[in-house]
PyMOL commands that place a pseudoatom at each C-alpha (Angstrom):
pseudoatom trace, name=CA, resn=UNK, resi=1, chain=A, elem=C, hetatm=0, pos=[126.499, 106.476, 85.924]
pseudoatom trace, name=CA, resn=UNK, resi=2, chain=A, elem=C, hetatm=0, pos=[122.909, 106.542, 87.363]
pseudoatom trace, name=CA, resn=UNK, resi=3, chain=A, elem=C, hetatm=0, pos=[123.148, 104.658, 90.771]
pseudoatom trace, name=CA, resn=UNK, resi=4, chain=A, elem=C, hetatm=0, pos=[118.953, 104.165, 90.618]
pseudoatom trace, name=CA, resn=UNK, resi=5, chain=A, elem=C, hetatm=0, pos=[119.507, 102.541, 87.339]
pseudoatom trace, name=CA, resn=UNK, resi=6, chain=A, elem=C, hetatm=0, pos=[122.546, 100.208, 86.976]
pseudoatom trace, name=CA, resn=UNK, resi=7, chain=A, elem=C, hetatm=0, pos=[123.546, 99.094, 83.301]
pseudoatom trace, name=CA, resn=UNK, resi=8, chain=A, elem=C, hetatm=0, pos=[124.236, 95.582, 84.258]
pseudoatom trace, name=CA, resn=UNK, resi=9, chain=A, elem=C, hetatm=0, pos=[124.908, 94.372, 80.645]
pseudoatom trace, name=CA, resn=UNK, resi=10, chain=A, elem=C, hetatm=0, pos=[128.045, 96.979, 81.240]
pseudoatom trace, name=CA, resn=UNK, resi=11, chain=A, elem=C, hetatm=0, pos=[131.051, 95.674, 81.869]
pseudoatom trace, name=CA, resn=UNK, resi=12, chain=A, elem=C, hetatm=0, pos=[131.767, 99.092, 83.981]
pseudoatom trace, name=CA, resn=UNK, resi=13, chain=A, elem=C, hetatm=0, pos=[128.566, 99.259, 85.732]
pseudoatom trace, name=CA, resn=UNK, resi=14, chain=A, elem=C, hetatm=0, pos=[128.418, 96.071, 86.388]
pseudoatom trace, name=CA, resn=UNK, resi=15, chain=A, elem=C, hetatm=0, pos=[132.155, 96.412, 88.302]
pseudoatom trace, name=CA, resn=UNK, resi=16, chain=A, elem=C, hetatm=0, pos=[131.342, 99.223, 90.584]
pseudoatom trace, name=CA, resn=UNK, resi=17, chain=A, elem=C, hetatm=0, pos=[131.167, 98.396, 94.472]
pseudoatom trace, name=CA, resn=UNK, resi=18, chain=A, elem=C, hetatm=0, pos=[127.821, 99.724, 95.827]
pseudoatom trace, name=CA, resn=UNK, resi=19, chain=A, elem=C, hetatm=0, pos=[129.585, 99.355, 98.962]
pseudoatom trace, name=CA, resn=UNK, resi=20, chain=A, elem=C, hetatm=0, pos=[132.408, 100.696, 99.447]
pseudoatom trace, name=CA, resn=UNK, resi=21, chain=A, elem=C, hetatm=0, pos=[135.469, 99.879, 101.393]
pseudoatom trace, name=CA, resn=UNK, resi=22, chain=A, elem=C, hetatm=0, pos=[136.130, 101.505, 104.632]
pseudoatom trace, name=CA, resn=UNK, resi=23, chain=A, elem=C, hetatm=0, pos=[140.306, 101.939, 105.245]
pseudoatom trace, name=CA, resn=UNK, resi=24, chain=A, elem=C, hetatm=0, pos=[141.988, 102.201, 108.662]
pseudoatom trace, name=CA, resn=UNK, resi=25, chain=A, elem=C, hetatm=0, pos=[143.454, 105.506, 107.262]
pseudoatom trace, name=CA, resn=UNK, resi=26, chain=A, elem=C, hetatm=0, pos=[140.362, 106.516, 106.264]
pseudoatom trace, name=CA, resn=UNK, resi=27, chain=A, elem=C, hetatm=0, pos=[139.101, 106.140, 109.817]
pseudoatom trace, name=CA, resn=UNK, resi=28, chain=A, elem=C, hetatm=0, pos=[142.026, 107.545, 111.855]
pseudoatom trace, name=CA, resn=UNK, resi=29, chain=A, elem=C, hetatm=0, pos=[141.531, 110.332, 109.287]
pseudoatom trace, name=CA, resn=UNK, resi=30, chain=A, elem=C, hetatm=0, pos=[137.975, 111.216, 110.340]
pseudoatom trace, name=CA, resn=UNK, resi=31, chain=A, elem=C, hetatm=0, pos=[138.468, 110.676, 113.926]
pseudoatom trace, name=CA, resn=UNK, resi=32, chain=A, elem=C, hetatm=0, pos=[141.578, 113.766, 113.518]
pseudoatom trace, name=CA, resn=UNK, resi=33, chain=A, elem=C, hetatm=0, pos=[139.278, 115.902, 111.810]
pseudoatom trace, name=CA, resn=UNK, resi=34, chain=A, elem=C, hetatm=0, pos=[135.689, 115.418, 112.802]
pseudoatom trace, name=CA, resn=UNK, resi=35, chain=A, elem=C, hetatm=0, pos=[136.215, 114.237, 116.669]
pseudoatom trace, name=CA, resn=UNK, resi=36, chain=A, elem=C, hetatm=0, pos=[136.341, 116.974, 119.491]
pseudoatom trace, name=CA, resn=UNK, resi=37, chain=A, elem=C, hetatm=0, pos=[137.348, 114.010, 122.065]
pseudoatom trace, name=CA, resn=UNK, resi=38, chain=A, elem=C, hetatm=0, pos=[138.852, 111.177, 121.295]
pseudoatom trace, name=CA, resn=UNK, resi=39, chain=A, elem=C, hetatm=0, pos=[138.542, 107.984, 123.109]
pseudoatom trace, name=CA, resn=UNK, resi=40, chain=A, elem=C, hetatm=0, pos=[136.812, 104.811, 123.172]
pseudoatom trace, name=CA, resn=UNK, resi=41, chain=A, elem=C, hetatm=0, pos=[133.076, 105.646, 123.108]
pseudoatom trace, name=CA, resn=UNK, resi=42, chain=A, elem=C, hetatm=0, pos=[133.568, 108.668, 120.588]
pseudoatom trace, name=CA, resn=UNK, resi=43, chain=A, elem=C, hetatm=0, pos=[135.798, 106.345, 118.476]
pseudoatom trace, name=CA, resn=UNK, resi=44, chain=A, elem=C, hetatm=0, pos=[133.370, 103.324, 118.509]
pseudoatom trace, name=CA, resn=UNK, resi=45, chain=A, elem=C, hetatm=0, pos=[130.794, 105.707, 117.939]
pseudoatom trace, name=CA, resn=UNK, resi=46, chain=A, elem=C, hetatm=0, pos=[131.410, 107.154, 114.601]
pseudoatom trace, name=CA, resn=UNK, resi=47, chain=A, elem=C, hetatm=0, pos=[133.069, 104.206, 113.340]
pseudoatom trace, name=CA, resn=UNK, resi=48, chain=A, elem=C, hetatm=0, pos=[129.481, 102.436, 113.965]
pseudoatom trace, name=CA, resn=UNK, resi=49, chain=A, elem=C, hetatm=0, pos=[127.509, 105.367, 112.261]
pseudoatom trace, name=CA, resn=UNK, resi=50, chain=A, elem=C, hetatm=0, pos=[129.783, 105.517, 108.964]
pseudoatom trace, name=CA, resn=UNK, resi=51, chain=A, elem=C, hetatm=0, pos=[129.170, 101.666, 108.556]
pseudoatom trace, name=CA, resn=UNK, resi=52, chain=A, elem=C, hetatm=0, pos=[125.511, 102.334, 109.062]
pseudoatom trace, name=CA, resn=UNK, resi=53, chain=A, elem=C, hetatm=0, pos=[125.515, 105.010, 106.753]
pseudoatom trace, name=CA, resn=UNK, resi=54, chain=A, elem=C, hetatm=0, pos=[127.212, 102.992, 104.210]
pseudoatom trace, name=CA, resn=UNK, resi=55, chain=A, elem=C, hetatm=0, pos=[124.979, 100.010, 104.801]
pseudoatom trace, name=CA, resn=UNK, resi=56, chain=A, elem=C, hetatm=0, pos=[122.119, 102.093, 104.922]
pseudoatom trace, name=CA, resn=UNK, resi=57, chain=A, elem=C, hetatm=0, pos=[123.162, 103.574, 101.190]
pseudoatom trace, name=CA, resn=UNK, resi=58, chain=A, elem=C, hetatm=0, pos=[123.997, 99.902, 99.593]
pseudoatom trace, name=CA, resn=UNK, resi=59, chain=A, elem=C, hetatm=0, pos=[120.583, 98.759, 100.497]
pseudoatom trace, name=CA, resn=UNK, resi=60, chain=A, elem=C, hetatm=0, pos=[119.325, 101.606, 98.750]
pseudoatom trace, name=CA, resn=UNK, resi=61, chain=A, elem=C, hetatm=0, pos=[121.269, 101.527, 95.711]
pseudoatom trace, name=CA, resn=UNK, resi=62, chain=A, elem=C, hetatm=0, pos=[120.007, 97.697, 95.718]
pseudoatom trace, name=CA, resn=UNK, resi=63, chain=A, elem=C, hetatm=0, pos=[116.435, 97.728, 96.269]
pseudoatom trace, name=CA, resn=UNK, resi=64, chain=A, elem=C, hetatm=0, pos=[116.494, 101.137, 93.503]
pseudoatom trace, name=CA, resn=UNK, resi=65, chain=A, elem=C, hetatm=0, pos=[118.414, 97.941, 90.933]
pseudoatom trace, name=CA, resn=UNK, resi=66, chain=A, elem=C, hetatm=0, pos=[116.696, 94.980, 92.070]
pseudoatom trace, name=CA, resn=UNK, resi=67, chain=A, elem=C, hetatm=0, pos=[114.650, 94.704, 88.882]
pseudoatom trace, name=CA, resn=UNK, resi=68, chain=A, elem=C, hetatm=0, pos=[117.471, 95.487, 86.947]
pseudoatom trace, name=CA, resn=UNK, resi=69, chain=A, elem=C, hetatm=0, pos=[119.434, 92.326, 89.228]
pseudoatom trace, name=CA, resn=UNK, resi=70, chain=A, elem=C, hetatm=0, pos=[116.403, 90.051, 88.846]
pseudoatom trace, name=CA, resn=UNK, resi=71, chain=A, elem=C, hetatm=0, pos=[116.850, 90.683, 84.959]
pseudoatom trace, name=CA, resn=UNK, resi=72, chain=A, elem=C, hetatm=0, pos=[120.337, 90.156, 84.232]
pseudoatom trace, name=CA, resn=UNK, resi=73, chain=A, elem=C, hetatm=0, pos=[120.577, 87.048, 86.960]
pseudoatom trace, name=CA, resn=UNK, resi=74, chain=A, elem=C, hetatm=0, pos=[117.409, 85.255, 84.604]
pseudoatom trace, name=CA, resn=UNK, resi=75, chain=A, elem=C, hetatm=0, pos=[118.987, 86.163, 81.481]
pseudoatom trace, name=CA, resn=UNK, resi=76, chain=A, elem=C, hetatm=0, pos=[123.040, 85.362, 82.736]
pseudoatom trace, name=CA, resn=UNK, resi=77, chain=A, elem=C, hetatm=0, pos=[121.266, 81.490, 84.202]
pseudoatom trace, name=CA, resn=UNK, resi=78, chain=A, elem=C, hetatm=0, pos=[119.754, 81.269, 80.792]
pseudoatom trace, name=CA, resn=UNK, resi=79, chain=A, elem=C, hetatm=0, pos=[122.933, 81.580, 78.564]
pseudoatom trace, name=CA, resn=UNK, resi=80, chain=A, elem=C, hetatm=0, pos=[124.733, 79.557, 80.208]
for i in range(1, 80): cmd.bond("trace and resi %d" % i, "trace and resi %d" % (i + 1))
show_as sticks, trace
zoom trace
């Protein structure tokens, strides 16, 4: 699947999350594995940069498909 171009006449493209969730365990995972000390600060930290990171990368994946958005919204409002 090409991420700058989204297929949104597909019924599978047009499922896919362009943002992802973000689990507890996913977290606690990260923090065991990627933190030297771990407490408040460090924790709050990294939590705040992976949902920047993943903001950052929906917005990007959006403005690459907004044409491809604007399309399919004008042609879905006119079937209807």
């Amino acid at each position: 699947m090409d991420w700058d171009n989204i297929d949104l006449t597909s019924g599978y493209e047009r499922e896919q999350d362009f943002l992802t969730g973000y689990s507890f365990d996913t977290l606690l995972l990260e923090i065991s594995c990627n933190l030297r000390d771990i407490n408040e600060k460090t924790v709050r930290d990294h939590c705040y940069n992976e949902l920047n990171n993943r903001i950052r990368e929906a917005k990007e994946i959006f403005e690459a498909n907004l044409n491809n958005i604007l399309k399919e919204s004008i042609r879905y409002r006119n079937i209807e």
